[in-house]
C-alpha positions in Angstrom: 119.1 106.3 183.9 120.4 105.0 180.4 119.3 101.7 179.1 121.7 99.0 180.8 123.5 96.0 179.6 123.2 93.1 181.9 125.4 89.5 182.0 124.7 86.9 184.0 127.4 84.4 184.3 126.2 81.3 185.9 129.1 78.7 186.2 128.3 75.1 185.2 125.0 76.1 183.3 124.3 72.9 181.3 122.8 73.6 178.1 121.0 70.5 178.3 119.2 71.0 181.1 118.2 74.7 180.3 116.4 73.1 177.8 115.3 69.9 179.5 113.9 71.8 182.5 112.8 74.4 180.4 114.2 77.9 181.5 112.8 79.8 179.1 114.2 83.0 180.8 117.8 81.3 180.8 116.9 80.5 177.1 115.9 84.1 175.8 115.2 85.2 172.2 118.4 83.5 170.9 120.7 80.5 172.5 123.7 78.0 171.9 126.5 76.2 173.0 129.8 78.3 173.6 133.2 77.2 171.7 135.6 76.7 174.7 138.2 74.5 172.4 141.1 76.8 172.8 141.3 75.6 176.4 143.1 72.4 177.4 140.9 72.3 179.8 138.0 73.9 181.2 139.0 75.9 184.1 136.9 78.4 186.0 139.6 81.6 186.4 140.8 81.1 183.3 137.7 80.7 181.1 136.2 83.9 182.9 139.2 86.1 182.9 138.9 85.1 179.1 135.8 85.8 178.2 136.6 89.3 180.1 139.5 89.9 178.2 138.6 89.0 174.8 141.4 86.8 174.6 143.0 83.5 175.8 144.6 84.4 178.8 145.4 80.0 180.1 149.1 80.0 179.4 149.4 83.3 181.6 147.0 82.1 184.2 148.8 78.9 184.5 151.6 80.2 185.3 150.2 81.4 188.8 150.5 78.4 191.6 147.4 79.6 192.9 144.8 80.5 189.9 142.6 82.1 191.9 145.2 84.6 192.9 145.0 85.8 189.4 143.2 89.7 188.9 142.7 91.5 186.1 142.3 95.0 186.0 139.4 96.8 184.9 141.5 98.7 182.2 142.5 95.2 180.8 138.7 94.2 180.6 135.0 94.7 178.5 134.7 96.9 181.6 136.8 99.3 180.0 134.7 100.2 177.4 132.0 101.7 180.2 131.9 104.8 182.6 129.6 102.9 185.0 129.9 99.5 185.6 129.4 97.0 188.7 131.1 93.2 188.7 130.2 91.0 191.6 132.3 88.1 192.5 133.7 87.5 189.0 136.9 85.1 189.1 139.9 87.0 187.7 138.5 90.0 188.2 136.4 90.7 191.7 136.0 87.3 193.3 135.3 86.7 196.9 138.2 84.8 197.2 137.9 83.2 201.0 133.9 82.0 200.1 135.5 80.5 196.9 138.1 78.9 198.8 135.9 77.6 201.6 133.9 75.8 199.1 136.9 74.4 197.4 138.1 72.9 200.6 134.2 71.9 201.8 134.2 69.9 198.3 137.7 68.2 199.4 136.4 67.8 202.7 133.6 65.6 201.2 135.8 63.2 199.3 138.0 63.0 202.3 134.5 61.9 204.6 134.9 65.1 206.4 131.9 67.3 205.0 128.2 66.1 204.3 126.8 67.4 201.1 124.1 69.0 203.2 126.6 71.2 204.6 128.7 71.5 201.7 125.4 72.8 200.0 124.4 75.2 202.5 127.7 77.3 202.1 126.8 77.1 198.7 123.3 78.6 198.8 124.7 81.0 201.9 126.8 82.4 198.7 124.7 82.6 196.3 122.0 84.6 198.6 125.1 87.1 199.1 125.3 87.3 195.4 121.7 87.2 194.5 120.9 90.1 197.3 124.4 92.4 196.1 122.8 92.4 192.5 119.5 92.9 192.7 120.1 96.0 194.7 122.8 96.9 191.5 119.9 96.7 189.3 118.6 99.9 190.9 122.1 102.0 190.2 122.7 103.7 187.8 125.1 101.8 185.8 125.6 101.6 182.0 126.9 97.6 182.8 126.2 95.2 185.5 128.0 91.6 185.8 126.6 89.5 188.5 128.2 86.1 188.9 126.3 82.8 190.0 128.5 79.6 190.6 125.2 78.1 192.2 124.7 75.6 188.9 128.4 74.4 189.5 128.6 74.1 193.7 126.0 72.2 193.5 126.4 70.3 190.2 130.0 68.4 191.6 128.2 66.4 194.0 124.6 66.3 192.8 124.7 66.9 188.7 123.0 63.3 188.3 120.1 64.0 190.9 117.4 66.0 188.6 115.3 66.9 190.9 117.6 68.9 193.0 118.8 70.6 189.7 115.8 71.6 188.6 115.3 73.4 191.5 119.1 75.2 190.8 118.1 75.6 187.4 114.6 77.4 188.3 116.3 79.6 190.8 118.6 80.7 188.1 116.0 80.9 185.3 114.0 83.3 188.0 117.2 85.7 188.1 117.0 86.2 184.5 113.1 86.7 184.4 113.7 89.5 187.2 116.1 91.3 184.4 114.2 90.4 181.4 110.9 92.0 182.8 112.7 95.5 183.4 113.6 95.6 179.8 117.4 95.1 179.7 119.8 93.7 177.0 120.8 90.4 178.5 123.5 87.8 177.9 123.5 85.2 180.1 127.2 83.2 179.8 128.5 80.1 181.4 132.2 79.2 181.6 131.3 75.0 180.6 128.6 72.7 180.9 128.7 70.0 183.2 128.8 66.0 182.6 127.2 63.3 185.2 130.1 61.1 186.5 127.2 58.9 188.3 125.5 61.6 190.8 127.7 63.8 190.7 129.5 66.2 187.8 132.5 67.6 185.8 133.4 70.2 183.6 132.0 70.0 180.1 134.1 71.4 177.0 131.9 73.4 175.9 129.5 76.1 177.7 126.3 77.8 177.4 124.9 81.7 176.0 122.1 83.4 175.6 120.8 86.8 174.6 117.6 89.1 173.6 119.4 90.2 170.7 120.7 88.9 167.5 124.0 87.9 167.4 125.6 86.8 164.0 127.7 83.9 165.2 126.5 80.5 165.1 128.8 78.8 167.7 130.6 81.8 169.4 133.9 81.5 170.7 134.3 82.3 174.6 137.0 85.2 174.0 134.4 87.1 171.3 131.9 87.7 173.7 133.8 91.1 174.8 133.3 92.6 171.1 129.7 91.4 170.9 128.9 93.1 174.2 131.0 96.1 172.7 129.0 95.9 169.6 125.6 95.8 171.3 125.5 98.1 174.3 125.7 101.6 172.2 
């Protein structure tokens, strides 16, 4: 097995609360804010199929009624660049797209006094336990690249950014994922599409999103869309 390139994208990551709860596995070696300016605004599909692409794909994207009926292919992604590679549940690319609709209409639901945030949470944590459990066992293939998406940090965060303690425990959850690939010795970036902002308890996208890695990477405040040649550059 050849040394693998691992990125976790975890939707919603807050910057300020990786460092406020202190995730030092979420943190690594080196960390920042992402530049997500190009956007008008920070949407989920379109930052992600962006950051896949290498390039700012909104004014296509929009042009879908549905965004999350947007796909990429792999020969249009970073994904291209690898013989072996695994993506779980990445929007754009291979998102579960009935879970990811469920818990859009669960969050409606709760605004329309249909859905408790107990329930709505527990579809939430049903998914990520799916996700979790898909790439751990991917960790053991023999891949040269591995993308496992967590959108635990941003279910969550929309009805319950302003309630730290429950966060925390998100957060900690999260941080433990990146300990589990740190400890077998992988190259790591850890990506989020935004940050999130308290609107009283609960939260909304941020403009600007989170990274990490355990190697140097020559760019102060990177822009989403150059992530694709920095993974390029440092998975040889």
């Amino acid at each position: 097995m050849g040394e693998l390139f691992v990125i976790l994208g975890l939707d919603g990551l807050e910057y300020e609360y990786v460092l406020e709860f202190n995730c030092r596995n979420l943190m690594q070696e080196y960390y920042g804010k992402t530049d997500i300016s190009m956007f008008k605004e920070p949407r989920t599909v379109v930052i992600w199929s962006s950051f896949l692409a290498g390039r700012n794909l909104e004014e296509e994207i929009l042009k879908h009624e549905d965004l999350w009926s947007f796909r990429l292919k792999p020969e249009q992604t970073l994904f291209s660049e690898f013989k072996r590679w695994k993506a779980i549940d990445v929007p754009g690319f291979t998102h579960k797209y009935e879970e990811h609709s469920h818990e859009r209409r669960l969050l409606k639901g709760f605004f329309d006094s249909k859905v408790t945030i107990q329930e709505y949470d527990q579809v939430a944590l049903e998914h990520h336990k799916e996700n979790k459990k898909e790439f751990l066992e991917a960790l053991q293939q023999d891949l040269d690249i591995l993308m496992g998406y967590f959108p635990l940090a941003d279910t969550i965060g929309h009805l319950s950014f302003g309630v730290k303690t429950k966060m925390k425990i998100i957060y900690r959850e999260l941080d433990s994922i990146a300990a589990i690939v740190r400890s077998a010795g992988h190259r790591l970036l850890v990506i989020s599409d935004h940050g999130m902002k308290p609107v009283g308890r609960f939260g909304d996208h941020s403009n600007y999103g989170f990274w990490s890695t355990n190697f140097k990477v020559d760019v102060e405040r990177p822009k989403i869309t150059q992530f694709r040649m920095i993974v390029e550059a440092n998975s040889k």
